[in-house]
N, C-alpha and C positions, 0 to 999 in steps of 0.2 A: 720400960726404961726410957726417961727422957732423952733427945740427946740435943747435941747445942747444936745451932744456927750456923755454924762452919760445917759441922758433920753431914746434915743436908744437903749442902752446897754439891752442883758439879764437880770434877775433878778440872781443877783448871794449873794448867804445869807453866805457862809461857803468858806472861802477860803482857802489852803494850802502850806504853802511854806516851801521845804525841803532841808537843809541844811548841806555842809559838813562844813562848815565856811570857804571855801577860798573867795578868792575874787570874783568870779563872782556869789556866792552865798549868798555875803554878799549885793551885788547889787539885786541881786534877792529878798531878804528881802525889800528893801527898795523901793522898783517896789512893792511887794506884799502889805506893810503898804500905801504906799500911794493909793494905787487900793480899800483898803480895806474902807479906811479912805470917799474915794469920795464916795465908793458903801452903806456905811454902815454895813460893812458886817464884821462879826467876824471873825480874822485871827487864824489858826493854825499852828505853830512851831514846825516839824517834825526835829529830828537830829537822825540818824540810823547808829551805827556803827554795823561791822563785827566784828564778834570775832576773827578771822583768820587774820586782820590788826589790834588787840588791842592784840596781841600774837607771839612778836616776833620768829623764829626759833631760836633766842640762848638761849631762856629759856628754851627748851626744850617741849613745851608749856603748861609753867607752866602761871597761873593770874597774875604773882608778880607784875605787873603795871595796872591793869586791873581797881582797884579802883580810882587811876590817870585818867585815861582813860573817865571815868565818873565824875568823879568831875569836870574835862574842860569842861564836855562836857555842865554840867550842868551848869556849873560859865558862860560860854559863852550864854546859852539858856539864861539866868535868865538877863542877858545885854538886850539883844533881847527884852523878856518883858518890862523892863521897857521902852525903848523906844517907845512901841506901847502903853504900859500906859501913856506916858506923851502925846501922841496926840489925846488921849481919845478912842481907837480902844480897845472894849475886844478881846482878846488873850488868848492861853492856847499855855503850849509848853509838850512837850514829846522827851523821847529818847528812843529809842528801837535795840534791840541787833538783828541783823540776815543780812540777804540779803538785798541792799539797792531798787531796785523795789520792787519785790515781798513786803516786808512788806509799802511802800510806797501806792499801789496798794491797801492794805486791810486798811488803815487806811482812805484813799478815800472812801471804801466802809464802813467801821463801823461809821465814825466822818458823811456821806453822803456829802463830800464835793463838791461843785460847780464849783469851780475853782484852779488847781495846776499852782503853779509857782517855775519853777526849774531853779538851777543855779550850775553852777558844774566848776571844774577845768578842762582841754582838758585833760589832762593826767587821770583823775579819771572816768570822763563820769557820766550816767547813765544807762549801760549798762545792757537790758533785759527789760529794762521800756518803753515800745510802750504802750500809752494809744488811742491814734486813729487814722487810716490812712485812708488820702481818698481815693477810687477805685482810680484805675491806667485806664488814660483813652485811648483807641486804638492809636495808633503810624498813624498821615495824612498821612504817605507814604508807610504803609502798606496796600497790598490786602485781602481783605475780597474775597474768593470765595463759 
């Protein structure tokens, strides 16, 4: 008996998509909803700004936009919601202030998620966020002695 292309799949219950909101992150969203959607699986809404990009050098680095900063952040999360609400996907979104791995990384381990999907701008990256590499395997035209 055949079976379909979801039925193979791992059992993935919790999944995470974290977002700067450009564009390939906004695809990333929409790769995660529908992933979540076939899996059945509960999506999470990661958005993590720096304070150090939410604090320009001409303020002196003072907050005076800082409260800006978080209201997009949140008006944009809260779009994000409803759209996994209208496909019937439960969802939960956060925003969190620090290092964009490192706090990515602990929310993987505190939320126990299954599955991350990341989407980033080339210029912004994800830099310092290695979650698994496979062994490196010996070069065929290298000697072993």
């Amino acid at each position: 008996m055949k079976t379909s292309s979801v039925e193979s799949l791992p059992s993935f219950k919790r999944l995470l998509v974290a977002t700067d909101f450009s564009t390939s992150s906004r695809s990333a969203f929409q790769i995660a909803l529908n992933l979540s959607n076939e899996l059945g699986a509960s999506l999470s809404i990661l958005h993590v700004y720096e304070y150090g990009s939410a604090v320009p050098p001409e303020t002196g680095g003072q907050l005076l936009e800082l409260e800006d900063v978080y209201d997009n952040a949140r008006r944009s999360l809260d779009e994000l919601l409803e759209r996994a609400k209208l496909v019937g996907t439960a969802c939960d979104i956060s925003i969190e202030r620090g290092i964009a791995a490192p706090t990515i990384l602990d929310k993987i381990s505190s939320a126990r998620i299954d599955l991350v999907i990341l989407g980033t701008s080339p210029l912004a990256g994800w830099n310092g966020l290695s979650l698994a590499q496979p062994p490196k395997k010996p070069s065929a035209n290298r000697h072993v002695r």
